[in-house]
gemmi code that builds the backbone of each chain (N, CA, C; Angstrom):
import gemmi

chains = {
    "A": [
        ("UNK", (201.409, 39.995, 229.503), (201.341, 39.923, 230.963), (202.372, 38.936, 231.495)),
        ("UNK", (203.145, 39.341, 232.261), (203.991, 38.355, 232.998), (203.389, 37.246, 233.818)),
        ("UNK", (203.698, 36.107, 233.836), (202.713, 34.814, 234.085), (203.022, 34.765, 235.753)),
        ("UNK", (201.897, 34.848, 236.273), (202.269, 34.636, 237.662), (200.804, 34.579, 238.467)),
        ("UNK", (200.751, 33.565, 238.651), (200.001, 33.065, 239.139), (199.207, 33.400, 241.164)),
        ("UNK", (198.005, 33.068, 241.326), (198.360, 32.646, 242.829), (196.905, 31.799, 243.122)),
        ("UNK", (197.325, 31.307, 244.212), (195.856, 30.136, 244.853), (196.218, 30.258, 245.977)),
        ("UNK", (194.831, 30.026, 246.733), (193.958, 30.125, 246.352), (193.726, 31.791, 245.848)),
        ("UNK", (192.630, 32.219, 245.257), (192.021, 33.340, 244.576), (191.380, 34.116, 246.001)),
        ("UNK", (190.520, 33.171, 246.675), (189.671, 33.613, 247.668), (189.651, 32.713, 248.786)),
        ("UNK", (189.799, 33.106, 250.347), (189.540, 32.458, 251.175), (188.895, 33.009, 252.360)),
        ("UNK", (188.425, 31.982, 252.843), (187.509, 32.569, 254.098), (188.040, 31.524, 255.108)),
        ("UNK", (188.596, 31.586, 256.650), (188.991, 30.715, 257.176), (188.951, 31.402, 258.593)),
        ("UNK", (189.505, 30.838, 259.463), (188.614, 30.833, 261.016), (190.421, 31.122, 261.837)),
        ("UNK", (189.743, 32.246, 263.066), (190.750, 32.296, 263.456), (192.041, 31.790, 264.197)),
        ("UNK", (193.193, 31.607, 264.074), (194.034, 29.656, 264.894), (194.670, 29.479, 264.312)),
        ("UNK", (193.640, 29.033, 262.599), (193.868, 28.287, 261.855), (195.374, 28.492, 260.659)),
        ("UNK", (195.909, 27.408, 260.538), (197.196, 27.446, 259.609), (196.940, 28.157, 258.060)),
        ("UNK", (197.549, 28.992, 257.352), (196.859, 29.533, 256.138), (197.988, 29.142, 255.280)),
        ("UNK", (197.832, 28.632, 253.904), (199.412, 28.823, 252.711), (198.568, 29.611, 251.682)),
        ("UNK", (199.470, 30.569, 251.129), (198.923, 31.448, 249.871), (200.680, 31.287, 249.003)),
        ("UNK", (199.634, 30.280, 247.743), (200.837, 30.476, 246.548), (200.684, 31.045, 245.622)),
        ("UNK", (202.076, 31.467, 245.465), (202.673, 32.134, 244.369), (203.491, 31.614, 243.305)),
        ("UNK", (202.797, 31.448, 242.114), (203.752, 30.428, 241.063), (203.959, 31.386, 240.356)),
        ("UNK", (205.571, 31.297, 239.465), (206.055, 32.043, 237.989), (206.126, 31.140, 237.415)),
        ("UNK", (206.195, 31.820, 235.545), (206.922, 31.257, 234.801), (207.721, 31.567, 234.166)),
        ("UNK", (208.232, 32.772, 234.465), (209.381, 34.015, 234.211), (210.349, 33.445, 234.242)),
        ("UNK", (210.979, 33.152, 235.333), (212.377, 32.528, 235.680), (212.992, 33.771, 236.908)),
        ("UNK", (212.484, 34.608, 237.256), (212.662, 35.544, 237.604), (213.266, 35.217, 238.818)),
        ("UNK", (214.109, 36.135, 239.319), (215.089, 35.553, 240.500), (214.423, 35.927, 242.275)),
        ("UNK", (213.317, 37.675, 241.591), (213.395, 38.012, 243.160), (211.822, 37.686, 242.968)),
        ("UNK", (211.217, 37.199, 244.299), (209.824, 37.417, 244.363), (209.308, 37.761, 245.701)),
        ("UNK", (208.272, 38.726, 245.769), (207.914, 39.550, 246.898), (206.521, 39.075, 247.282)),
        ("UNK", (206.274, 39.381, 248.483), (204.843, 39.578, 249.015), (204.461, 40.295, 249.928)),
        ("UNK", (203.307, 41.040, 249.395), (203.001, 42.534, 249.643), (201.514, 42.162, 250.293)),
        ("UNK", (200.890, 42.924, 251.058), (199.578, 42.970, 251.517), (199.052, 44.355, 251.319)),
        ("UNK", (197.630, 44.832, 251.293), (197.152, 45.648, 250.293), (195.849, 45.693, 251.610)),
        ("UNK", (196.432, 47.199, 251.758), (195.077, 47.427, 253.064), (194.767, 49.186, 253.098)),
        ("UNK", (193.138, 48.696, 252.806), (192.796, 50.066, 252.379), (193.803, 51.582, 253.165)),
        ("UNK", (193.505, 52.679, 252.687), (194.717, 53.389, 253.368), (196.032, 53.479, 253.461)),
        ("UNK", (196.676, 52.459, 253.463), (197.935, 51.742, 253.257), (198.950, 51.452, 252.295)),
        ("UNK", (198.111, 51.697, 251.461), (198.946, 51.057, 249.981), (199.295, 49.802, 250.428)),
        ("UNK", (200.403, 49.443, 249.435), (200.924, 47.990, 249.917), (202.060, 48.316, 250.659)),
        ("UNK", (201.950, 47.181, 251.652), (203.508, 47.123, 252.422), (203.728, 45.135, 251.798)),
        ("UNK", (205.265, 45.713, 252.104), (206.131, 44.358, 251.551), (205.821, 43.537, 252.915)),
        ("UNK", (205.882, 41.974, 252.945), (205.781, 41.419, 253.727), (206.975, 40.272, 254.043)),
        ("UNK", (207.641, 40.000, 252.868), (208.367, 39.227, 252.814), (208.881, 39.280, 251.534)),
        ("UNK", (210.375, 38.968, 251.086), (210.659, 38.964, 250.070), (211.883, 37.483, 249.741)),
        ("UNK", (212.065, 37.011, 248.217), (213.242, 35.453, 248.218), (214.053, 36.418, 246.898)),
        ("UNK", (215.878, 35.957, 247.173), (216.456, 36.927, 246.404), (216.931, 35.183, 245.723)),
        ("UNK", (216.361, 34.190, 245.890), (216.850, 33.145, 245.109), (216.060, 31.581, 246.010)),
        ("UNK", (216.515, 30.475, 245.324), (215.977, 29.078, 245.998), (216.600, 29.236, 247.566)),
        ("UNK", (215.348, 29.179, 248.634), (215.589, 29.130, 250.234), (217.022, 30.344, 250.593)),
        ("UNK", (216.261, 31.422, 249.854), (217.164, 32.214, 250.272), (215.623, 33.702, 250.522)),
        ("UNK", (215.642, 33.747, 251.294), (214.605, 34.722, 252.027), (214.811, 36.099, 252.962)),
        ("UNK", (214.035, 37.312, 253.112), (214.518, 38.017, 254.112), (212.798, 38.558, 254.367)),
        ("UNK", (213.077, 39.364, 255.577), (212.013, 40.315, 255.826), (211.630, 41.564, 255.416)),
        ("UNK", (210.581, 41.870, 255.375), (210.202, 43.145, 255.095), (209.586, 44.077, 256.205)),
        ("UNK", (208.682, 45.104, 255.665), (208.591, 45.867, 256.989), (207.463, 44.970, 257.626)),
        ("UNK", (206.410, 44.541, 257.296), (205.245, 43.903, 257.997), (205.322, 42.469, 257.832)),
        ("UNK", (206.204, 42.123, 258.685), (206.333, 40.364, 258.333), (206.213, 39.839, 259.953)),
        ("UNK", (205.763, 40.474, 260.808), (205.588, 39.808, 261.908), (204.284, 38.799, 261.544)),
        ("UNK", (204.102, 37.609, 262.308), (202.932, 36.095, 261.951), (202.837, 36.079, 260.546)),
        ("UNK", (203.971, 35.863, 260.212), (204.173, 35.451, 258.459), (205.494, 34.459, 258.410)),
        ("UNK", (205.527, 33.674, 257.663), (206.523, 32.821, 257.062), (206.591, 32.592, 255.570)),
        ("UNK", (207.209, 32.285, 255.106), (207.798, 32.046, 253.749), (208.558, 31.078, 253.505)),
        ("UNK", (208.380, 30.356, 252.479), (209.747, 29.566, 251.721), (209.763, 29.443, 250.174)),
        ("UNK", (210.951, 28.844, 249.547), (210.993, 28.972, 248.421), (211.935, 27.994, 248.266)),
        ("UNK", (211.355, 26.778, 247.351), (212.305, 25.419, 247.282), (212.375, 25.100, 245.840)),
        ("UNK", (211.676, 26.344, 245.071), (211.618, 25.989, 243.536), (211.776, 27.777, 243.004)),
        ("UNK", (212.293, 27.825, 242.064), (212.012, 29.436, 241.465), (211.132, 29.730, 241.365)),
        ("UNK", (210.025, 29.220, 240.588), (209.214, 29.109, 240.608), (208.117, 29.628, 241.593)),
        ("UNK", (208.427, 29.208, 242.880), (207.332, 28.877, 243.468), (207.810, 29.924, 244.561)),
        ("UNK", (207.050, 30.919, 245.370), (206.824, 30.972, 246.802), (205.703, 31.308, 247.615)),
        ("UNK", (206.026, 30.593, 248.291), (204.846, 30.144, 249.404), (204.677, 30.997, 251.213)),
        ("UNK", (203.330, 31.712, 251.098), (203.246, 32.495, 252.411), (202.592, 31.765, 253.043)),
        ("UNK", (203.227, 31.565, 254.566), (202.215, 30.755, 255.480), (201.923, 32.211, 256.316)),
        ("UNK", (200.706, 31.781, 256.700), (200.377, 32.568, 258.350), (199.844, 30.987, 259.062)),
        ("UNK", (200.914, 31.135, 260.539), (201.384, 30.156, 261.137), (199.466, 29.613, 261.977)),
        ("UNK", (198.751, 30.981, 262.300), (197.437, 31.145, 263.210), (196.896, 32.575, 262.789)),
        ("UNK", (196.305, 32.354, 262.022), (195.683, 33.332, 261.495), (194.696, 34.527, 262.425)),
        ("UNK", (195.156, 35.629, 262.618), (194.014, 36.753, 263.000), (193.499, 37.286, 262.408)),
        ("UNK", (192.414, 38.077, 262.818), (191.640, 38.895, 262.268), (192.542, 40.143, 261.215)),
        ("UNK", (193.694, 40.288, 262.167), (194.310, 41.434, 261.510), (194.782, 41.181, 260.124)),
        ("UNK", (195.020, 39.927, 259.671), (195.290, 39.645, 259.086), (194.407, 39.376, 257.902)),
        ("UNK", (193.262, 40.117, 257.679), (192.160, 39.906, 256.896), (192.822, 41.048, 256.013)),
        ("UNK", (193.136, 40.534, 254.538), (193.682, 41.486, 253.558), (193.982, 40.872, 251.991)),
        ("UNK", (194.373, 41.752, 251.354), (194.118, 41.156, 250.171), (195.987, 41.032, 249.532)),
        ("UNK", (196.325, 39.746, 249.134), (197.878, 39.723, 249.215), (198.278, 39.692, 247.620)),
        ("UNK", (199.413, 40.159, 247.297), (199.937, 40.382, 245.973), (201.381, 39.567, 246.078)),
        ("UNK", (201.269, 38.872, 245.121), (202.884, 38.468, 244.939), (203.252, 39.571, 243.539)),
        ("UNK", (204.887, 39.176, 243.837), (205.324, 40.232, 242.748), (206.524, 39.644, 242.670)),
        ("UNK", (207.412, 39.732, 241.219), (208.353, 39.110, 240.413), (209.343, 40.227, 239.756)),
        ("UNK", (210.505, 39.829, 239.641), (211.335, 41.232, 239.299), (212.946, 40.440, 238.706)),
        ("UNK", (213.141, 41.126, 237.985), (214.647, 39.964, 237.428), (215.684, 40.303, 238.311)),
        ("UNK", (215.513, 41.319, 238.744), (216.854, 42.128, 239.777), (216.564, 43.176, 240.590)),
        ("UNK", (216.904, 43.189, 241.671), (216.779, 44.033, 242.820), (217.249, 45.022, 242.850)),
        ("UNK", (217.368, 45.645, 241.694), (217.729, 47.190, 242.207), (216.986, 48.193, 242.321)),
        ("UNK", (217.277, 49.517, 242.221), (216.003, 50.373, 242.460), (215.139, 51.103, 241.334)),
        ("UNK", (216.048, 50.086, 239.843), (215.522, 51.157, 238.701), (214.698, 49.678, 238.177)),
        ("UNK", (214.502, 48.753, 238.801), (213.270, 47.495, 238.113), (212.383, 47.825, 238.153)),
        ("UNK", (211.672, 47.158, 237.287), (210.050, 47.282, 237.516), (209.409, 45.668, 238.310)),
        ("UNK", (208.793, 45.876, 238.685), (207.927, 44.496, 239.489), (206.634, 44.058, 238.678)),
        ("UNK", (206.649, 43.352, 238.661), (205.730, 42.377, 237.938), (204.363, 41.767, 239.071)),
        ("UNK", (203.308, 42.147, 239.182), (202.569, 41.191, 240.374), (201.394, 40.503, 239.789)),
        ("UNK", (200.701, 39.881, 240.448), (200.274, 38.625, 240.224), (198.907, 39.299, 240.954)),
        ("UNK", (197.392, 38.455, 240.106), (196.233, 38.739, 240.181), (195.607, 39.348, 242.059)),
        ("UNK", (196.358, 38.905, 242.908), (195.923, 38.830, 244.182), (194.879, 37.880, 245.120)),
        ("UNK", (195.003, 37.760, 246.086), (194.539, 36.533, 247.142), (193.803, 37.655, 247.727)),
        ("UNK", (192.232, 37.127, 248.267), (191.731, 38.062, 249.158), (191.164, 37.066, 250.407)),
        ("UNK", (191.741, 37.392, 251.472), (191.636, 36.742, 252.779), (190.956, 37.148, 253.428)),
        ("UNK", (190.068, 36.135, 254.274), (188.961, 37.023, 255.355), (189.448, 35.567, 256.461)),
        ("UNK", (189.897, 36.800, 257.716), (190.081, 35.996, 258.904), (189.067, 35.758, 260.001)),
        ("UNK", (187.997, 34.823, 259.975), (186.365, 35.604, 261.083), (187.213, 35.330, 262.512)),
    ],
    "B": [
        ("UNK", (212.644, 60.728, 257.502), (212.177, 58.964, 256.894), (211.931, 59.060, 255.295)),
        ("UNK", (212.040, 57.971, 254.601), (211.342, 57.985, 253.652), (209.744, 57.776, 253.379)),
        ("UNK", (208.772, 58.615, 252.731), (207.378, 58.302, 252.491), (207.306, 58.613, 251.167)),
        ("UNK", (205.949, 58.350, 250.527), (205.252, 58.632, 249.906), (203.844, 58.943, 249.925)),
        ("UNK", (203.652, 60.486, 249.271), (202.080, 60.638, 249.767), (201.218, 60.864, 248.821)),
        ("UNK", (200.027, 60.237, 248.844), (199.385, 60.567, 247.542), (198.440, 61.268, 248.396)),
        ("UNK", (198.153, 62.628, 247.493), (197.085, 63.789, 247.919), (195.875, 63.467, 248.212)),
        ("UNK", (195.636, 62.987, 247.517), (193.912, 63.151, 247.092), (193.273, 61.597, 247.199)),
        ("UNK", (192.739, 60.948, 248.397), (192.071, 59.676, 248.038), (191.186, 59.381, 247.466)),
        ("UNK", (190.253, 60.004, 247.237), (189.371, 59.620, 245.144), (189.046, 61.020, 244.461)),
        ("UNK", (189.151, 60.933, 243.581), (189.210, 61.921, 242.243), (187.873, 61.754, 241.335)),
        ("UNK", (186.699, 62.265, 241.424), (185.661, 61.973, 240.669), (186.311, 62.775, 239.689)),
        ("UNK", (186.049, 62.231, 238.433), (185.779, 63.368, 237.264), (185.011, 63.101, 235.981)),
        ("UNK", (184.762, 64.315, 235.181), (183.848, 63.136, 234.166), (184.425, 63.118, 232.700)),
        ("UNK", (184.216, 61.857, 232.151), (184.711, 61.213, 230.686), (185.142, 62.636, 229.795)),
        ("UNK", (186.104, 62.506, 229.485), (186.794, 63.412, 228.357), (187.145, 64.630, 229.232)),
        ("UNK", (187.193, 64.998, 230.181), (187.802, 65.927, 231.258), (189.455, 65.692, 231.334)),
        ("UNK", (190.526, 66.633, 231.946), (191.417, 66.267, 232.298), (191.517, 65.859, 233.702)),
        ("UNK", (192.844, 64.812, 234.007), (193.039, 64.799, 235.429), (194.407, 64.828, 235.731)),
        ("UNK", (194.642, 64.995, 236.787), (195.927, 65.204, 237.833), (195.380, 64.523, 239.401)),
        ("UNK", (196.698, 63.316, 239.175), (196.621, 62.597, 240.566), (197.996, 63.158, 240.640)),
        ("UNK", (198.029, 63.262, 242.532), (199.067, 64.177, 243.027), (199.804, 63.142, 243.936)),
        ("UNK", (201.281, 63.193, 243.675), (201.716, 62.328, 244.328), (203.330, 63.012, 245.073)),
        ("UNK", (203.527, 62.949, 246.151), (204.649, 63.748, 246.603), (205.463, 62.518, 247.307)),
        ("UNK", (206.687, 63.465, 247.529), (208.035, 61.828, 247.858), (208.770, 62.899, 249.104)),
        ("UNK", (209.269, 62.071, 249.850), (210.198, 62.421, 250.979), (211.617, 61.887, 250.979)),
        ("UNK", (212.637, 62.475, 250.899), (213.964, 61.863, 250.696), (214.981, 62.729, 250.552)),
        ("UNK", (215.934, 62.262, 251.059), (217.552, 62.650, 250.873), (217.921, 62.339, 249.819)),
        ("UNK", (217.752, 60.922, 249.667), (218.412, 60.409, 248.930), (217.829, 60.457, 247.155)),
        ("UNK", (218.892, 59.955, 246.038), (217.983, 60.318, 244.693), (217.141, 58.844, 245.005)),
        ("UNK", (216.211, 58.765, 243.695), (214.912, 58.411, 243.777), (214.259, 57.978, 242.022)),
        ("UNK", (213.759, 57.164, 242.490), (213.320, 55.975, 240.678), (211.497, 56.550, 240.926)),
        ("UNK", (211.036, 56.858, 240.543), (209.729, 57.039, 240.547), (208.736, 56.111, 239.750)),
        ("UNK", (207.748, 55.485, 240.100), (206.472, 54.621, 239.351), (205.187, 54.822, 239.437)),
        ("UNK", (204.527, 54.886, 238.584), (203.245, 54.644, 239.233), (202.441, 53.174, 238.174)),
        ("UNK", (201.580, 53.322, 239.276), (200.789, 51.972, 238.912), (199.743, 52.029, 239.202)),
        ("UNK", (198.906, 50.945, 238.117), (197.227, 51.425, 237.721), (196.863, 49.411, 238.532)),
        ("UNK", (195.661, 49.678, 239.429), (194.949, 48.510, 239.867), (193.077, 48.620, 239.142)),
        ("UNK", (192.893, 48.042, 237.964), (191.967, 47.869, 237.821), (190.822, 47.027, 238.606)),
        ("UNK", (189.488, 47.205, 238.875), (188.826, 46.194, 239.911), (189.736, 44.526, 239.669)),
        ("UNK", (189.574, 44.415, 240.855), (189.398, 42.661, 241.035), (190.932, 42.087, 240.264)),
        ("UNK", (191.922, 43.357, 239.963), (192.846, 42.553, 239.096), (194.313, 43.272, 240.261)),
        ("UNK", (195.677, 42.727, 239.547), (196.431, 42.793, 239.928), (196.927, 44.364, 239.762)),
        ("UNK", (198.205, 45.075, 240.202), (198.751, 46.440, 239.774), (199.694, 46.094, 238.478)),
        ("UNK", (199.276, 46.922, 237.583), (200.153, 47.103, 236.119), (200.971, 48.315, 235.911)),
        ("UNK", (202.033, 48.201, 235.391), (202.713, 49.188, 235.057), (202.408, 50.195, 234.771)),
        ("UNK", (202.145, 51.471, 234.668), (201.960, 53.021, 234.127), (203.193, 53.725, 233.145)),
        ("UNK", (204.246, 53.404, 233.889), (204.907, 54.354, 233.117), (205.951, 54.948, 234.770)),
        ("UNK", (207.109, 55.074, 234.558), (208.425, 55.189, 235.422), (209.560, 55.950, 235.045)),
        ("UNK", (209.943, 57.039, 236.391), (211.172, 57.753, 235.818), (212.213, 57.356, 236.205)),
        ("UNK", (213.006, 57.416, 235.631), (214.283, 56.755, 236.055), (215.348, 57.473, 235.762)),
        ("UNK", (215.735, 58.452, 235.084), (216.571, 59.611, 234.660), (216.204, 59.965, 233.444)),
        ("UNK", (216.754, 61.290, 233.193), (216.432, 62.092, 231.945), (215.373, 63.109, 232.192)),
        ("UNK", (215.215, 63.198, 230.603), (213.794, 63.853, 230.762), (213.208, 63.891, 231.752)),
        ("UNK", (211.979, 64.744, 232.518), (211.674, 64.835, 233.415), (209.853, 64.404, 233.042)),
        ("UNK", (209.605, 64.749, 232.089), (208.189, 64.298, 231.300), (208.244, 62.698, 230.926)),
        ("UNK", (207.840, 61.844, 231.498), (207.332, 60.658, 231.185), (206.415, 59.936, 230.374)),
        ("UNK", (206.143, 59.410, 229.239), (205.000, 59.376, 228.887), (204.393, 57.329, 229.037)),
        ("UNK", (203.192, 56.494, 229.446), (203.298, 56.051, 229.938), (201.847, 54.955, 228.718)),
        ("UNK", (201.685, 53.994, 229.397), (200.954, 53.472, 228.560), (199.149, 54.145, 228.471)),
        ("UNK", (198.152, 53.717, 227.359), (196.926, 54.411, 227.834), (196.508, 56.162, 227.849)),
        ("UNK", (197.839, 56.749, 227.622), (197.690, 58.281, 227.065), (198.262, 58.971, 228.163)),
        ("UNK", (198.462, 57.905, 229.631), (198.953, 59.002, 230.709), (200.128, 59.503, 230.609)),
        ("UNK", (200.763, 60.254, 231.431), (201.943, 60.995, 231.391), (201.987, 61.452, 232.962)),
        ("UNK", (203.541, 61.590, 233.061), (204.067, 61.806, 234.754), (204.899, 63.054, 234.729)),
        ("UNK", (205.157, 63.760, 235.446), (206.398, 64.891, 235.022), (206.951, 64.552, 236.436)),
        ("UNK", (208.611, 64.500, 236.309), (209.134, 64.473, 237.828), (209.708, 66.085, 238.159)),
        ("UNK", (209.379, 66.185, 239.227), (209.834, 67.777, 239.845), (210.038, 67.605, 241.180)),
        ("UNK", (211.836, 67.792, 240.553), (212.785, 67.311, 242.373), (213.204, 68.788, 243.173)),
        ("UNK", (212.419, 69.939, 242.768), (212.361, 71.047, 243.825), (211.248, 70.863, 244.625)),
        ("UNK", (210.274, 70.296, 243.952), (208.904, 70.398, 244.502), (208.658, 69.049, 244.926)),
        ("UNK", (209.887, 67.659, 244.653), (209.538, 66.642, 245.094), (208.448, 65.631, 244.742)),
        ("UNK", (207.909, 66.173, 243.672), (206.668, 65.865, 243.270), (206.927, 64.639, 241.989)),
        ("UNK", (205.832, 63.994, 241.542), (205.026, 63.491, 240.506), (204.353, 63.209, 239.660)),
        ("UNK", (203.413, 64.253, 239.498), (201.745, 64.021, 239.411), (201.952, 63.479, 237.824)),
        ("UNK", (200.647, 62.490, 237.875), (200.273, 61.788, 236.644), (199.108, 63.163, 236.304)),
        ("UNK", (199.021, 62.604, 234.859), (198.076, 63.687, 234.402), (197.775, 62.472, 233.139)),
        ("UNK", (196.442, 63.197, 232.396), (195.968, 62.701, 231.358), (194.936, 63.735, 230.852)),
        ("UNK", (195.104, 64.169, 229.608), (194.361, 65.180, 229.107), (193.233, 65.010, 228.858)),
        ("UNK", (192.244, 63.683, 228.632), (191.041, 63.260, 228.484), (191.007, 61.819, 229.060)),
        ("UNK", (190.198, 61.541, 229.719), (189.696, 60.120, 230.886), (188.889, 59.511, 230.060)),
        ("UNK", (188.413, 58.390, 229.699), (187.804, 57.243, 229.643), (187.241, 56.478, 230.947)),
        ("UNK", (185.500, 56.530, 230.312), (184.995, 55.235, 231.578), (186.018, 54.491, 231.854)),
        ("UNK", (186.835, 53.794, 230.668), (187.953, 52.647, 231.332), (189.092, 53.162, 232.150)),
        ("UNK", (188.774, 53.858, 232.128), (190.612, 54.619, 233.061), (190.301, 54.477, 234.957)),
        ("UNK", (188.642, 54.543, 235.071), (188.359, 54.072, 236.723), (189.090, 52.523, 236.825)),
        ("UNK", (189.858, 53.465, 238.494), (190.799, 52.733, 238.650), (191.573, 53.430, 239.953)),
        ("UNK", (191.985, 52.002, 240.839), (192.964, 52.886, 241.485), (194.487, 53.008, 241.297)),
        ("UNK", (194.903, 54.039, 241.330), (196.427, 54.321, 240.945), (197.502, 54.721, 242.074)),
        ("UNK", (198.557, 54.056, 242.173), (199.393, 54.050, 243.147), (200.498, 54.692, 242.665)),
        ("UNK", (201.428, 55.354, 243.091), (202.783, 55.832, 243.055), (203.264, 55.140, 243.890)),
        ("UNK", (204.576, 54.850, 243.245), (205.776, 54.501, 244.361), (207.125, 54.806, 244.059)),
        ("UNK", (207.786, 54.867, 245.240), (209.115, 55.223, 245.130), (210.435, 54.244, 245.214)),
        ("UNK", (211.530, 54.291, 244.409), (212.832, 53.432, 244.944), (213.986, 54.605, 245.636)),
        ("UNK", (214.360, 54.451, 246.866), (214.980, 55.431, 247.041), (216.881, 54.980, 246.733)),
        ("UNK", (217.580, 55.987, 246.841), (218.372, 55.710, 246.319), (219.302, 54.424, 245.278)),
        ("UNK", (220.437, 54.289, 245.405), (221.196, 53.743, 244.125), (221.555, 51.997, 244.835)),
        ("UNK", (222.148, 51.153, 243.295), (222.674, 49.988, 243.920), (221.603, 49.056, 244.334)),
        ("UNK", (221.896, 48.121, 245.062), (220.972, 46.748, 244.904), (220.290, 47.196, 246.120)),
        ("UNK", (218.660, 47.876, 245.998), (218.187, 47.515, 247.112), (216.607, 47.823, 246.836)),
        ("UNK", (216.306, 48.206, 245.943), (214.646, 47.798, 245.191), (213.475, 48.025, 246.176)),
        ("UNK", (213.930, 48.220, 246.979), (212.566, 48.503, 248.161), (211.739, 49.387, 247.446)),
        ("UNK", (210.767, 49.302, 247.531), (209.652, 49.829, 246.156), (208.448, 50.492, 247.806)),
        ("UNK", (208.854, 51.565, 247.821), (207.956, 52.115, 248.891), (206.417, 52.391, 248.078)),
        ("UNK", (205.370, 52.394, 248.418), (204.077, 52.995, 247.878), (202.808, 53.846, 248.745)),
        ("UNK", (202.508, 55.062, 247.674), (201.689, 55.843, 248.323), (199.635, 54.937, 248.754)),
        ("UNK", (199.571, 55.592, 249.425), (198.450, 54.963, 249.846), (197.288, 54.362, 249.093)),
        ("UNK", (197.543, 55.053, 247.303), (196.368, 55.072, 246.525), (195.323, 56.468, 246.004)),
        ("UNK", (194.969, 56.449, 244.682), (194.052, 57.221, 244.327), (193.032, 56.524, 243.601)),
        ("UNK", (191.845, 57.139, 244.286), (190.525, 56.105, 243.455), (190.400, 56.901, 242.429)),
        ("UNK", (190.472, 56.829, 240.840), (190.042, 57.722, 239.845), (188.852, 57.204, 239.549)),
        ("UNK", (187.516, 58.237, 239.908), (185.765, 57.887, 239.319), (185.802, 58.418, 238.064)),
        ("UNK", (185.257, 58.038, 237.208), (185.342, 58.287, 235.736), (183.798, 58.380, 235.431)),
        ("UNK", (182.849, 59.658, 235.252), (181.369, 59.768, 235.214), (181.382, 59.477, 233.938)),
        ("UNK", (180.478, 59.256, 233.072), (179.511, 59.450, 232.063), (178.893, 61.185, 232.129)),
    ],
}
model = gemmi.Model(1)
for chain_id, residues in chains.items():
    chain = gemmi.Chain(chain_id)
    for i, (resn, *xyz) in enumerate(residues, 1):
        res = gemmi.Residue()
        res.name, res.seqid = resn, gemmi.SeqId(i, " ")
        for name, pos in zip(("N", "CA", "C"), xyz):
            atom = gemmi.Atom()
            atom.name, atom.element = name, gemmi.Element(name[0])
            atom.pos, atom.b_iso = gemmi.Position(*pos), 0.0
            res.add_atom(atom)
        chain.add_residue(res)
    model.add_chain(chain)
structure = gemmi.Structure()
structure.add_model(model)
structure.setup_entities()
């Protein structure tokens, strides 16, 4: 299994409120994604880092932020959390961005916004 | 546009039966095909991916994919199911060539696996 971590596992938090969901490797892996997972939906990408503080958007990244100050590591904020935003989030790891990789993801975060 | 559609949102069937999850793609452009297995409570794992050649895939767990670019299609198949094979299974697509990995995905198939 590719090592990739995330925390919290589970949260329950109130709506306003500031949220961080991390994502740790130990791959070394260059690209790392974050996807949200809503019944019906499959996953949509939310944000993706093609290296250290190097970041872009995806299709559903409106009240989302990101950074990445370690390879290792990236980090999703939601700035004020809504309801809509009650979902279950996947990070995912990949050595290279092209279209014949495979992605690597990580156990998942399940968020409840009351 | 580009999509991906998976047919069928749950698939009862029972232990040692065959199955076929149906998965169809929209595109101009050529196309990397995946699918991927989400066991409860865990992350999505690899299945098995086409990427050229052969058009028959064979994938981890006994499944198998065939790609068919008249019909646009996918479908995973497996000739006998296991209680352990409940699960939901996703397809997804990379559409065309060069650096751009956008990993589109179909909505999901719940596979029920009876006794």
């Amino acid at each position: 299994d590719a090592g990739i971590t995330q925390s919290p596992r589970h949260k329950v938090t109130e709506t306003g409120t500031p949220v961080t969901l991390r994502c740790h490797q130990t791959e070394n892996h260059r690209y790392m994604y974050w996807y949200r997972q809503d019944p019906g939906h499959g996953l949509r990408l939310i944000h993706y880092s093609y290296g250290v503080k190097d970041t872009d958007k995806g299709e559903v990244s409106d009240g989302y932020s990101v950074s990445r100050s370690k390879t290792e590591d990236f980090l999703l904020t939601l700035e004020s959390a809504t309801s809509s935003q009650t979902s279950v989030y996947f990070c995912a790891i990949s050595e290279n961005r092209v279209s014949t990789d495979t992605q690597y993801f990580g156990p998942g975060t399940r968020l409840t916004v009351l | 546009a580009q999509s991906v559609t998976q047919l069928d949102s749950q698939v009862p069937v029972f232990e040692e039966a065959p199955v076929e999850l149906r998965c169809n793609y929209s595109s101009s452009v050529s196309v990397y095909l995946f699918w991927y297995v989400q066991y409860p409570n865990q992350g999505l794992q690899l299945l098995l991916k086409y990427l050229s050649g052969s058009t028959l895939v064979k994938g981890i767990n006994g499944f198998e994919a065939e790609f068919n670019k008249s019909q646009t299609s996918f479908h995973l198949r497996k000739p006998s199911v296991h209680i352990s094979d409940t699960a939901e299974y996703f397809c997804a697509v990379s559409f065309g060539s060069g650096n751009t990995g956008k990993l589109i995905f179909g909505q999901g198939t719940t596979l029920q696996v009876k006794p």
